[in-house]
Each structure stands twice: as structure tokens, then as C-alpha cells.
N, C-alpha and C positions, 0 to 999 in steps of 0.2 A: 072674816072675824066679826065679832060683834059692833054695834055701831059704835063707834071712837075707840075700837079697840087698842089701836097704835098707842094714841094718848094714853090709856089707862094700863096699860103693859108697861110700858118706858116709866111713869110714876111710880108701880111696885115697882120696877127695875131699881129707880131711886135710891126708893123708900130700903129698899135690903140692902143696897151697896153701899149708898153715902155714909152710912150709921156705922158699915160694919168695918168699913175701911178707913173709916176719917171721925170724926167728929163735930156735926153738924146742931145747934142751937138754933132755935126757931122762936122770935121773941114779938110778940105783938097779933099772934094768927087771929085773933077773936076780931080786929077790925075790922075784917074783908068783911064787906056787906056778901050774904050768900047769894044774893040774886041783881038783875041791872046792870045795867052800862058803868064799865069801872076802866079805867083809866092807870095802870101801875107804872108809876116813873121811879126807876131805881138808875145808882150809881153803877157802872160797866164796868168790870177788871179785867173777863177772861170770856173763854167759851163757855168754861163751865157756869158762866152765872143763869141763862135759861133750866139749864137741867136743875139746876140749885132751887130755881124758883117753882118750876112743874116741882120739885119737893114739899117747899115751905107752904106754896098756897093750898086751901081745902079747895077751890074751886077750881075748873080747867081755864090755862091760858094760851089768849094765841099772839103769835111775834113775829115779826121779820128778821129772818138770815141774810149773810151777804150772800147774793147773784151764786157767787164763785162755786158753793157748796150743791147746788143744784145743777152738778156738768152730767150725770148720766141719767137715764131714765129711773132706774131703779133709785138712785138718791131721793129725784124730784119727789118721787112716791112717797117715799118714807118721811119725807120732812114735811111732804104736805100735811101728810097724815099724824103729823104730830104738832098740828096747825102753823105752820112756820110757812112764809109767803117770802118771794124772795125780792131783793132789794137791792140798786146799785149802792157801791159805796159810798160817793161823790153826795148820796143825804139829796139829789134832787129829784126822784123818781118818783113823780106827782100819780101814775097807777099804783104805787104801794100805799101814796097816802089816804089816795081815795079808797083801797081796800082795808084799809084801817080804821075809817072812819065807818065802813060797812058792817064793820067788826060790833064797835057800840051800838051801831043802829040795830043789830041782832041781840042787843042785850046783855055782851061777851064781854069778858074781863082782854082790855089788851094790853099787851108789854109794850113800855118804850122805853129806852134808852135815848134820854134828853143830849147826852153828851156826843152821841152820834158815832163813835167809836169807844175803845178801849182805852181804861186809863188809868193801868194796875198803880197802888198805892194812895193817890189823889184825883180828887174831883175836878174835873177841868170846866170849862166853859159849858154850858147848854144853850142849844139852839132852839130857835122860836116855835120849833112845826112840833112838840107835844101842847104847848101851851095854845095854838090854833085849833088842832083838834079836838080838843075840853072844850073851847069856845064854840065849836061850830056844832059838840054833841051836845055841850053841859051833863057829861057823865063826870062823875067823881073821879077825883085823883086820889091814888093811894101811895106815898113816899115811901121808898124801901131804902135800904142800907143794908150791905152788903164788905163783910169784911172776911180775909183768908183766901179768896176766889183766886188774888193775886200770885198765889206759889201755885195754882193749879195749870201749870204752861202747855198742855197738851192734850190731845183727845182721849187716850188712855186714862189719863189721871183725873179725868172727869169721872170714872166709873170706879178709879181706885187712890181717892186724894189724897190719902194718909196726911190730912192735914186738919186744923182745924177750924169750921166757916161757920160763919153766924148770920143770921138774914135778921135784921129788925124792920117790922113791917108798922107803920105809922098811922096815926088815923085820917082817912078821906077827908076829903074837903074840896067844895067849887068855885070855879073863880066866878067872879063876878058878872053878870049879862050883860054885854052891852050893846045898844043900838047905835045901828047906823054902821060907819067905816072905822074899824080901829087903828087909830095913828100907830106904827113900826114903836116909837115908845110906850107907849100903854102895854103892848103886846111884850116889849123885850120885860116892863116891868113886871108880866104877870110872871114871864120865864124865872128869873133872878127868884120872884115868889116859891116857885117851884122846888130849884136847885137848892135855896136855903132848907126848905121843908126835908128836902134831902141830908142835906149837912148834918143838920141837928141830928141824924140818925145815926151819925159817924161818929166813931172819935177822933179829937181834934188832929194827929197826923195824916186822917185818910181827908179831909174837909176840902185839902187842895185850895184853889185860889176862892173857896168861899168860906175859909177862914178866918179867927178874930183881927189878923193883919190887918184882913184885908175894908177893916170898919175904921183903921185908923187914920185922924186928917191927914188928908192931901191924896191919900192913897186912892 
């Protein structure tokens, strides 16, 4: 096939199905810098939110899948080729992180998923290792939000959602440089930075535990 042809197949694939079968909203596309090391940390509901996002972005992105989905040859191929590297689930597989960071150093827009799993309807917790690797590329972060992903329960209905999803995509931004060793708090606060940048992109029943609650004393 042509060089990335996987990727740019499966995008038109998308681009005719998602529309034609559901109801997809794309709100904020003009932020993605066209070119550079980019950073996308969006909220996780379903499977369908990679395919959702090879939609919404103009530029090509590459992600890690779980392990699990890479069991035959023929898969590994197809998911390579649709930039997808594979990943334990357990979130400690220090070879995915370093091919992720390899990822910016090529210039490539990558997905993460801060929250580290799925967590249809609200935002849960985010863990440290997006916010490490901004720090260690200083590529820009770009906050997504993501709503509807949640009724898409299945592989099929990836391609046929009769539903209706919205991606709002937020403007970049970098954390701050800093030298020397970064204390586990400076690092969780850059995270929290992160996740809110997230929130804001939600509306308040999808916001999960980084909701207005959760600004209340004592909380």
C-alpha cells in the first residue's frame, strides 16, 4: 500500500461511517498545531474513542492498545499499521513509555489517556506518566473532551454508533521547565493541571471527581 496507507484507509473509513451512522461534532479542530511534538491527553469512555479521534484530528495520531488485542500475527500488523504499540494494562510498561516519548522526539502527535483506563460517564483519577512525558519532551499538551463514546459498548458499534459524540478539542499548552529532580508533588501537581484542562472541556456530569464538589472545604 502506499506509505501510511493503513492509517489514511481507516480515517476515510471514519470519516464515511461515523457521520453516516451516528452523529459526530468536532469542536475546537483549528487548535492542533499542524506540525511538532504534540502531546493529546483526552478523557477515556470506550474503544471507540481512538477511532473517534483518527476522525476529529487533521493530523495523523499514534497510541498504545492493551497487550491483549495484539494475540495473532495478522492483528499485530494491522494495529501496528495504524500506529497503535502495545501496552500491559497494570500502566507499568516502562518499553511503551519509552516508545512514546520516541514518538515526540519524531515530531508525532501522541495519544494518552492520563486516566489509564476506561471510565464511561466520569473522569476518574490521572496518573503521573503523561505529565512525565511533557516534562521530559516539552512537547505541547492538547486537552480533549470527549462525550457519547460512553453508549458505544462494542467493536461493531465503533463503525456503526447510531449515537451521538462530540470531541472538543482545547488549546495547547506547556508545563513549566524544570531543573534538576522533580519532587512526586510538583509532578502530581502538574497532573491535577492536566486533568482540570480536561474537565473544563466536559460538561459538569461527565467532570467525575474533578468536579465543582470536589473545590469544596474540607474536601
Amino acid at each position: 500500500m502506499l506509505r501510511d496507507g493503513w492509517y489514511k484507509a481507516a480515517k476515510l473509513l471514519a470519516r464515511v461511517m461515523m457521520p453516516t451512522f451516528g452523529r459526530i461534532e468536532v469542536e475546537g479542530a483549528e487548535n492542533v498545531p499542524p506540525f511538532g511534538p504534540l502531546i493529546i491527553a483526552s478523557n477515556h469512555q470506550s474503544n471507540a474513542d481512538p477511532p473517534v479521534l483518527v476522525y476529529a484530528f487533521p493530523r495523523p495520531i499514534w497510541f498504545v492498545a492493551k497487550r491483549g488485542l495484539f494475540i495473532t500475527p495478522p492483528m499485530r500488523y494491522i494495529l501496528r499499521r495504524l500506529h497503535a504499540y502495545p501496552v500491559d494494562r497494570d500502566g507499568r510498561d516502562l518499553d511503551a513509555v519509552r516508545w512514546a516519548m520516541e514518538q515526540a522526539a519524531k515530531d508525532r502527535a501522541l495519544l494518552v489517556f492520563p486516566e489509564g483506563t476506561r471510565s464511561p460517564g466520569a473522569l476518574a483519577p490521572g496518573g503521573d506518566g503523561l505529565a512525565y512525558m511533557a516534562l521530559r519532551t516539552q512537547a505541547p499538551i492538547i486537552p480533549v473532551g470527549i462525550t457519547g463514546t460512553e453508549r458505544i459498548n462494542n467493536y461493531v458499534r465503533v463503525a456503526f454508533p447510531f449515537t451521538r459524540v462530540k470531541v472538543t478539542i482545547g488549546e495547547a499548552f506547556t508545563l513549566p521547565v524544570v531543573e534538576g529532580r522533580l519532587p512526586r508533588a510538583a509532578l502530581h501537581s502538574m497532573t491535577e493541571t492536566i486533568m482540570e484542562r480536561i474537565a473544563a472541556l466536559l460538561p459538569p456530569a461527565y467532570r467525575g471527581v474533578y468536579g465543582t464538589e470536589r473545590r469544596s472545604p474540607g474536601a
